[in-house]
N, C-alpha and C positions, 0 to 999 in steps of 0.2 A: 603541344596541343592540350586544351581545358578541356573539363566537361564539368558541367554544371546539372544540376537538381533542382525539381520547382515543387513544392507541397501545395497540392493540388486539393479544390472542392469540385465536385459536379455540380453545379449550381444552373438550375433554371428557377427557383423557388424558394423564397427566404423562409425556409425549416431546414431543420437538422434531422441527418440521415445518419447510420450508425457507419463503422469504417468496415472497409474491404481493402486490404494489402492488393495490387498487383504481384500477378505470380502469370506464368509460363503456362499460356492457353492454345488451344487448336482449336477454333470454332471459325470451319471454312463456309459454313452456311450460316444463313442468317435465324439465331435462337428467336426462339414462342416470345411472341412482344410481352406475355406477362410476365417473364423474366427479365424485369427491369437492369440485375445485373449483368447479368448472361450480354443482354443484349448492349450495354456500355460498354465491356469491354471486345463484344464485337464491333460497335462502328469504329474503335479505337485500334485495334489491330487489321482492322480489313482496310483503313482508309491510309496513303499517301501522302498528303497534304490539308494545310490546315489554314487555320487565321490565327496568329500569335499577337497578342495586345500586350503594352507598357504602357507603363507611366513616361511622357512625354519629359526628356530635359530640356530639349528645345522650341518646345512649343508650352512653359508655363503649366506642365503637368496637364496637358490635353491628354486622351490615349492617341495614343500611336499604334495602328493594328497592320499587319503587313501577311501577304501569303506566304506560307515558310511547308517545306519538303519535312517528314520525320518519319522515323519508324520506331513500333517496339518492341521492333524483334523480327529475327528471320520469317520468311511467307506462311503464314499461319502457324506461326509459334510464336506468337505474339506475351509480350509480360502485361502490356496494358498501360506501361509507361513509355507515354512517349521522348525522344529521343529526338535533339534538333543538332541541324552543323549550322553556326553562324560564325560571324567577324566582328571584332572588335569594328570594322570601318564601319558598319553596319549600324542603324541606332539602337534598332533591337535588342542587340548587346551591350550597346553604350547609356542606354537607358538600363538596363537590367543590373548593371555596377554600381548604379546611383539609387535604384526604389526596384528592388528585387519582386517585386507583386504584380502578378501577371494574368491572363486567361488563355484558353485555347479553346476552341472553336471546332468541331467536326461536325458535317452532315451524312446522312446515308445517301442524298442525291446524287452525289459522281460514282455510287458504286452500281448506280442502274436501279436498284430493286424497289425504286419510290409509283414506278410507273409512269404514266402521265400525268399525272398530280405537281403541282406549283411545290417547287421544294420548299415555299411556308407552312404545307400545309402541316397541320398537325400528325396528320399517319405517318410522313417521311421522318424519322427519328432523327434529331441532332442533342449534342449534347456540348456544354460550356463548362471547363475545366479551370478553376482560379486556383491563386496561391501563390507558392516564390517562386522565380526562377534561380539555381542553385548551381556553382559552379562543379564539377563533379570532378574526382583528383585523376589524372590522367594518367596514373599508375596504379588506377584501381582496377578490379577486377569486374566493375560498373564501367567503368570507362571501355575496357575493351566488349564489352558484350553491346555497348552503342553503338561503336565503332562499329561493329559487327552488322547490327542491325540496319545501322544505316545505309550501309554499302551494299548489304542484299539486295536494297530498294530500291537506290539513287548510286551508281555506280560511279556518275560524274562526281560523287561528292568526294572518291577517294583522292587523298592527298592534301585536302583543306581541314574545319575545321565542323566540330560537333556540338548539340547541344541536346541535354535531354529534360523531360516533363516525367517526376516520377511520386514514388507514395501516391498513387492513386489510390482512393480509397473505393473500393465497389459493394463491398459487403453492406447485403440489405437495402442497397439504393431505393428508393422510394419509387413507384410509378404509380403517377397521376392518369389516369387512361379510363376511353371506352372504347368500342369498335370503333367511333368516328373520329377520338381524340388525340388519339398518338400518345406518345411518352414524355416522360419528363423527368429526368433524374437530380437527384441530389444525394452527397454521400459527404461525408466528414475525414477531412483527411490531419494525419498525422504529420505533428512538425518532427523535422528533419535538416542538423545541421552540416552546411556543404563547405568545401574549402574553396576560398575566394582569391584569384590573382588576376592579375594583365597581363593578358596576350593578344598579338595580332590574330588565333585564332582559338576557338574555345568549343566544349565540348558542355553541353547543357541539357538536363532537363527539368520538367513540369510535374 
């Protein structure tokens, strides 16, 4: 089993935001929307599921975006790095070998607290996560704490294969916001290099 690392931006806005390491949070409620990072790395440790985008190999370098399972950690003790189980049969991983540059996708809509609001709306917070995706060594001591996380979450995943999204950077994330406007992060993340092999399954994050 691989596990892979992706150096990650928060990117809704082309400016540069200072960095924030992912570190080991408890935030079971939803943080004061003007804590732009507070609140990043709560849609990121509170939410399940996500949208994982590559660089397309077979499709001429189209993106390829698929729904994909992650965690970042056991139920609110989240790192704020997310955490993916994929396969090589999979393209998302066969694309990730060939143009390691990725995004991930969370909204706060499937966690309920958007109300009845159209999940575009601006109040519902989402946030879009770019950078590499990183094969992570599956003897590392990263590796089992994915392992870890992801099986707290998605139970079915045990026995296949992992992948994680990390170096998120949060510190001083930028929010764009009024009462009406909702959030908008952006955060500068730090590169970070991962060990890269073939396997039928892999262990990966962003």
């Amino acid at each position: 089993m691989k596990v892979f690392h992706v150096l990650p931006l928060i990117l809704l806005l082309l400016l540069w935001g200072c960095e924030v390491q992912g570190r080991l949070v408890s935030i079971p409620t939803k943080p004061d929307r003007k804590d732009a990072a507070a609140t990043a790395r709560w849609l990121v440790s509170q939410n399940f599921w996500g949208v994982l985008s590559t660089i397309s190999i077979d499709l001429d370098g189209a993106p390829f975006a698929k729904v994909v399972s992650y965690s970042d950690g056991v139920p609110n003790q989240g790192s704020g790095i997310p955490y993916f189980y994929l396969t090589t049969l999979d393209p998302t991983a066969r694309n990730a070998f060939k143009d390691e540059r990725a995004s991930f996708t969370v909204s706060e809509y499937p966690l309920g607290t958007c109300g009845k609001v159209d999940p575009m709306n601006p109040t519902c917070s989402r946030i879009t996560l770019t950078g590499k995706l990183k094969l992570v060594d599956e003897k590392s001591e990263e590796a089992e704490f994915g392992r870890n996380a992801l099986f707290s979450k998605h139970s079915e995943m045990i026995g296949t294969i992992v992948f994680v999204l990390s170096w998120i950077d949060y510190l001083n994330a930028l929010l764009f916001a009024t009462p009406t406007t909702g959030l908008v992060f952006l955060s500068h993340l730090k590169s970070f290099s991962g060990h890269h092999a073939v396997a039928a399954g892999l262990l990966w994050l962003l």
